[in-house]
Structures are given as structure tokens and as C-alpha cells.
C-alpha positions as CSV (number, residue, x, y, z in Angstrom):
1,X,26.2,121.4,17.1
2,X,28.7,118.8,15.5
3,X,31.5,120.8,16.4
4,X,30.3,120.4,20.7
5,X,29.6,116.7,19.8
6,X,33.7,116.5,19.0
7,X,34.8,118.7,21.2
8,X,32.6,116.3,24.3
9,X,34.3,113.7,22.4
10,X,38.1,114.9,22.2
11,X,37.4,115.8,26.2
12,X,36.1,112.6,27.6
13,X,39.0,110.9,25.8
14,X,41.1,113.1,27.1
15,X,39.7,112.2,31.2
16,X,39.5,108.4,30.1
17,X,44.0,108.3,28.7
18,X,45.1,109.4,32.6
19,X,42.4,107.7,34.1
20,X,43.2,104.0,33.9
21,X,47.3,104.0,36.0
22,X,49.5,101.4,34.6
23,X,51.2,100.9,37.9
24,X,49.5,100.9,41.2
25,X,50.8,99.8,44.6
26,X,48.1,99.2,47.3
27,X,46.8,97.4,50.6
28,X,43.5,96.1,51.3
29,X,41.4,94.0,53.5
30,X,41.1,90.7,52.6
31,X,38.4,88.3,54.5
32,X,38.0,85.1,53.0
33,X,34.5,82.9,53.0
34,X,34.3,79.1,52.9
35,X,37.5,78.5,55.5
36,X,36.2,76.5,58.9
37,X,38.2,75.4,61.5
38,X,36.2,72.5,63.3
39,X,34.9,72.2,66.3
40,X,37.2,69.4,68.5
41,X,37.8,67.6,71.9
42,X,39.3,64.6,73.2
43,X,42.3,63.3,75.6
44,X,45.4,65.3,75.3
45,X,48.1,63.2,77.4
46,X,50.1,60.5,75.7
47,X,48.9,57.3,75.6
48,X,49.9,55.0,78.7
49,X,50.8,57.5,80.9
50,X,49.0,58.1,84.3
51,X,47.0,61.3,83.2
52,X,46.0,59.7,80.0
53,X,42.7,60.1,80.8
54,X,42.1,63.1,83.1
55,X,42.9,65.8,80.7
56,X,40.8,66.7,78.1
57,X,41.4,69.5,75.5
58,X,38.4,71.5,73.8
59,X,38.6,73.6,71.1
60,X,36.0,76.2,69.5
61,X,35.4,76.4,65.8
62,X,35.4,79.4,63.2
63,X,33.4,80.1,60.4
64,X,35.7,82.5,57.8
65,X,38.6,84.3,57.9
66,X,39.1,88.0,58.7
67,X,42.7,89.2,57.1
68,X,44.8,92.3,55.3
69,X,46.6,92.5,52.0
70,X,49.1,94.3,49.7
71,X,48.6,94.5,45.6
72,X,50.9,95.8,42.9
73,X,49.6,96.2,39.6
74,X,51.4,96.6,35.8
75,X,49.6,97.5,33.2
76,X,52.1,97.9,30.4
77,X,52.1,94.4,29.4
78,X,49.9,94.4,25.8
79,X,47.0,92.6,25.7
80,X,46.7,91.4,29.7
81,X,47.6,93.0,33.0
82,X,49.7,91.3,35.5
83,X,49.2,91.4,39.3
84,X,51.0,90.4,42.4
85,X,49.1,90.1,45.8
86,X,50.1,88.7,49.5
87,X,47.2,88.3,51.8
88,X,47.7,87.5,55.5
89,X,44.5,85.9,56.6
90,X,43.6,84.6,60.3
91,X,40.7,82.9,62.4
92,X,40.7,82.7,66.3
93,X,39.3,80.1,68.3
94,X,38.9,79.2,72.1
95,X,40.8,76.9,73.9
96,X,40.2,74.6,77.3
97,X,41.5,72.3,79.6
98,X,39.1,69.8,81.4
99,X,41.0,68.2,83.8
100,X,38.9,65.7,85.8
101,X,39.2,66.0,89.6
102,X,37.8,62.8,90.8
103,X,35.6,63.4,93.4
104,X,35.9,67.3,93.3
105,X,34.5,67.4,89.8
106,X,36.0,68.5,86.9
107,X,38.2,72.0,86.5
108,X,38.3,74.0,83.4
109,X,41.1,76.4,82.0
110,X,41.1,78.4,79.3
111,X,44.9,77.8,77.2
112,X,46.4,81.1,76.3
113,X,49.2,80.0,74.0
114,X,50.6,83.3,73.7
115,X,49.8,84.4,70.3
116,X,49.5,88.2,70.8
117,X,50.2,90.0,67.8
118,X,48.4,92.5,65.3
119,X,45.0,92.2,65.0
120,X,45.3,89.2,67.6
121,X,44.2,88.3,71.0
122,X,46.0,86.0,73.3
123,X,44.4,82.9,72.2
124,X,45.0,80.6,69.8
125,X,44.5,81.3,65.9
126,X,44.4,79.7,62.5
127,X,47.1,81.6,60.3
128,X,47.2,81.3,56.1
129,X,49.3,83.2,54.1
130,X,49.5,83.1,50.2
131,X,51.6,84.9,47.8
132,X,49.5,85.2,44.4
133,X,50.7,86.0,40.9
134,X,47.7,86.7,38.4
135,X,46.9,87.3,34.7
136,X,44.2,89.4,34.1
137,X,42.2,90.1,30.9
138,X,40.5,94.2,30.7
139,X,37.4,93.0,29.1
140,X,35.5,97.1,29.6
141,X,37.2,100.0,29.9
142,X,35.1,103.4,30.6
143,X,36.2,106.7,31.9
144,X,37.4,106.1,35.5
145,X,36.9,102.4,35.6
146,X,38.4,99.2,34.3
147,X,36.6,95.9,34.7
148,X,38.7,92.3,34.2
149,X,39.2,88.9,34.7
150,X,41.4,85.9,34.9
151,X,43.0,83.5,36.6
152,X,46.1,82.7,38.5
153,X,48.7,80.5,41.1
154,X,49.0,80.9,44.8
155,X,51.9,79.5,47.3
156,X,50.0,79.2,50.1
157,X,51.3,78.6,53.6
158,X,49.0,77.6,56.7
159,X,49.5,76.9,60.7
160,X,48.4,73.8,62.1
161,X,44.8,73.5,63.7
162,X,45.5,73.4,68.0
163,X,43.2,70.7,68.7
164,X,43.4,67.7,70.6
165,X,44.6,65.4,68.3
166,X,47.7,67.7,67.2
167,X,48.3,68.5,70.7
168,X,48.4,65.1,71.6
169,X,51.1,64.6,69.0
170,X,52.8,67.3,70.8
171,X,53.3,65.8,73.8
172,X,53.7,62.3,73.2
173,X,56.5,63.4,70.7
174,X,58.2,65.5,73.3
175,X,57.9,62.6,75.8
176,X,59.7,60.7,73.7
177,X,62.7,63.4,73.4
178,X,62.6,63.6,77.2
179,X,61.5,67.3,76.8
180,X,57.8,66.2,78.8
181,X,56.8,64.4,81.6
182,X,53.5,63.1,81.2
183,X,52.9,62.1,84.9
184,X,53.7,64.3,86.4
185,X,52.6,67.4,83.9
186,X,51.1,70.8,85.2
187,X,48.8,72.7,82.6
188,X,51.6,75.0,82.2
189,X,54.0,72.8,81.3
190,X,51.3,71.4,78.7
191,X,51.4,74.9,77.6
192,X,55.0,75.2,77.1
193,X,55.3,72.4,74.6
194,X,52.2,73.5,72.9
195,X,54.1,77.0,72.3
196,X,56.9,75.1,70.8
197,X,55.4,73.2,68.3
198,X,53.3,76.3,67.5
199,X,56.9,77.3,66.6
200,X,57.9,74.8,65.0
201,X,57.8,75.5,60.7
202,X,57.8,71.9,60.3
203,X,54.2,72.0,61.5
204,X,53.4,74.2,59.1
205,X,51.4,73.2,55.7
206,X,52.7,74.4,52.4
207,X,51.0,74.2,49.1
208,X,50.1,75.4,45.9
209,X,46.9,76.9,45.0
210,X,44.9,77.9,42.0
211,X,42.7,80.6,41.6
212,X,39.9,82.7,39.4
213,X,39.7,86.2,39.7
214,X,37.0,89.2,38.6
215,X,37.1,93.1,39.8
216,X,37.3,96.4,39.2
217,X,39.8,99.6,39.4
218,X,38.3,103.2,39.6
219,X,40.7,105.8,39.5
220,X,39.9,109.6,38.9
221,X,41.9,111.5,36.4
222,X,45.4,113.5,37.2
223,X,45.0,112.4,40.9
224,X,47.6,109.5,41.6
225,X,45.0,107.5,44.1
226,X,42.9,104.5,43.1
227,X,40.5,102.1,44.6
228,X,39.9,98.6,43.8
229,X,37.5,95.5,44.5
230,X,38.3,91.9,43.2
231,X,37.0,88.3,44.1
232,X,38.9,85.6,44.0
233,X,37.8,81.9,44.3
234,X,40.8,79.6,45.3
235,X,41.1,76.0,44.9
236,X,44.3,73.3,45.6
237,X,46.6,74.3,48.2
238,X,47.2,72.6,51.4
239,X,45.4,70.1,53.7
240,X,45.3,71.1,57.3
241,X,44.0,68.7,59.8
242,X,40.9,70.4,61.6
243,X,39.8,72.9,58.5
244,X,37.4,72.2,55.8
245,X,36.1,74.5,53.1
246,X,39.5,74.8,51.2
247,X,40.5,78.1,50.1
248,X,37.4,79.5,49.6
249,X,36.1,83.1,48.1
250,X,38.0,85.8,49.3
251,X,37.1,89.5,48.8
252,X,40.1,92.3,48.5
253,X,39.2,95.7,49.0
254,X,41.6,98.7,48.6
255,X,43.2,101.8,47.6
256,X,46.0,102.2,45.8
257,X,48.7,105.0,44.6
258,X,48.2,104.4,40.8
259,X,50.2,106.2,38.4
């Protein structure tokens, strides 16, 4: 009988070594929880001009962020392991002109911006990026799964919020360039110069972020696949006009060639 209790031993040893990979290289999703862009509407046209007060922009809100991620793990470091995450994260919204008729009422357009890309329909969208670099303490290791915690910095970069008041910006500044003419403006040539700044990096928000971080890593033995599940809660970063709710929790969920 003692001889079976060490063999059981020697073997689940043997299944827990392999078990835990020391480097892993994966992609997950990545929706975040907290992150609102706010409801907005209000005149568009620059101030002064003859249509200053016959357009009106209107902009829906979002409540979270849906979004995709990559992770690469070490865990040769003594002590702590050391991870390296990039999460693309996104929110869309709705978008309207209410252009006042006069007598023949009012006339509403949806704005299509032209944002098509992965994941993303032709209408506007709130994009955040962030680049993350944690440290992360294995507080329980058991056969097949690892369980840790710790913290760690984010550069974070974030599009600006298409409301009115940033539209209006917009177009006053490219009125000033003699890029726009306010009187005598169609929708689609409000479009155009909503495009550009869209564009533009300088209208882009930068930060840095901080973070805590929890999760787990299950990986079977002598099979080089993993899955993992972490939550991080973010806080710093940057301000963008129109969102509340800072960073917010986001959830990563993945799998992973571990070796």
C-alpha cells in the first residue's frame, strides 16, 4: 500500500513539471466594462456663419467595449512571471444630421464616416488601444492549473469621441484654413472634413495607465496548447472628451501555444 501511495505521488508530479509552459504566445477576446461614450447633440456649423443654426449633429451613446487581444507569457523569471498583452478594443455609435428645413420641417441623415474595417460597420466608432507590460506573482500551482496576481503599466492610445462639439471644432478649424465653406456646406462636404480629422493622430489621446490583474492558465500535460482567463482593472490613462467610466474592468479570454 505505501509503495502505490509513492508511486501516485512520483506520477502526479510527473503530470504537474510539463503541465505549467514557461512560454506561451496567444490571442483572446478582450471586452472591457465601465467605458461609456455619452450620449450628445448640438449645432455643428461654426459660429457666425449662415447655417450656424440649421444643422444639428446627434450622436448615440455606448455602454462597454467589445475588442480582441494578443498575450505572450515567460515564465523563467524566478520568483514572478512576466507578461506582455496588446488589446484592441472598440465601441460604435450612431450618427445624424438634423438639418432644419424652414417651413418643410426638419431632414435627418444618418453620417457614415467611412470607418469599415474588421469587426466594424460603416459608422462611426470609439477606438482604444493599449500595450500592457505586467508582473505577476503564482500564488497556487496544481496539476494543470496556475492561479496569479499582480499588477502592471499600460500605454494606452484612444480616438476622439465624434460628437458635436468635436465636430464643430472640425469645421470651424478648417474654415479658418480655407479648407470649408460654412455657407455654403452640403452634408457631404461636412463629411469630408469629419473624415480628415478622424485621420488626423493629433486628435488622438495618449496616456499612461495602471493596472491590477488576477487569472488563471490551464494547460494539459505534453500537449503544447493552453487556455487562459485574467481580469484586469485599469485606472490613469487618457481623458477623452465624450467617455466616462475610465478604463474600466476588462476580461481576456484565450488560448495559447504554451511550451
Amino acid at each position: 500500500m505505501k509503495s502505490l501511495w509513492i508511486k501516485s505521488l512520483v506520477l502526479t508530479s510527473a503530470i504537474a513539471l510539463p503541465s505549467h509552459a514557461i512560454i506561451g504566445l496567444g490571442v483572446h477576446i478582450a471586452p472591457a466594462f465601465g467605458p461609456e461614450v455619452k450620449k450628445a447633440s448640438g449645432p455643428v456649423m461654426p459660429a457666425g456663419s449662415a447655417n450656424a443654426d440649421r444643422i444639428t449633429l446627434v450622436t448615440g451613446g455606448v455602454s462597454g467595449l467589445s475588442g480582441l487581444g494578443i498575450k505572450l507569457w515567460l515564465d523563467f523569471i524566478p520568483v514572478v512571471d512576466v507578461e506582455f498583452t496588446g488589446n484592441v478594443q472598440f465601441g460604435q455609435y450612431d450618427m445624424a444630421f438634423i438639418v432644419d428645413q424652414g417651413p418643410g420641417g426638419m431632414d435627418t441623415t444618418q453620417v457614415k464616416p467611412g470607418m469599415d474595417g474588421p469587426f466594424i460597420d460603416d459608422k462611426p466608432a470609439y477606438l482604444r488601444s493599449s500595450a500592457d507590460i505586467a508582473v505577476l506573482y503564482p500564488f497556487l500551482k496544481i496539476p494543470l492549473v496556475k492561479f496569479s496576481a499582480g499588477g502592471g503599466i499600460s500605454y494606452i492610445v484612444a480616438s476622439p469621441v465624434l460628437n458635436n462639439s468635436f465636430v464643430r471644432g472640425a469645421l470651424t478649424e478648417a474654415e479658418a484654413n480655407g479648407t470649408f465653406d460654412a455657407d455654403n456646406a452640403s452634408q457631404d462636404d461636412i463629411t469630408e472634413v469629419i473624415v480628415d480629422a478622424i485621420k488626423d493622430k493629433d486628435n488622438f489621446e495618449t496616456g499612461i495607465g495602471f493596472f491590477v490583474q488576477a487569472g488563471a492558465k490551464v494547460k494539459p500535460p505534453i500537449i503544447p496548447l493552453a487556455v487562459y482567463a485574467d481580469v484586469k482593472y485599469g485606472f490613469g490613462g487618457p481623458s477623452v472628451s465624450g467617455t466616462s467610466g475610465g478604463q474600466g474592468l476588462t476580461l481576456e479570454v484565450g488560448g495559447a501555444l504554451a511550451f
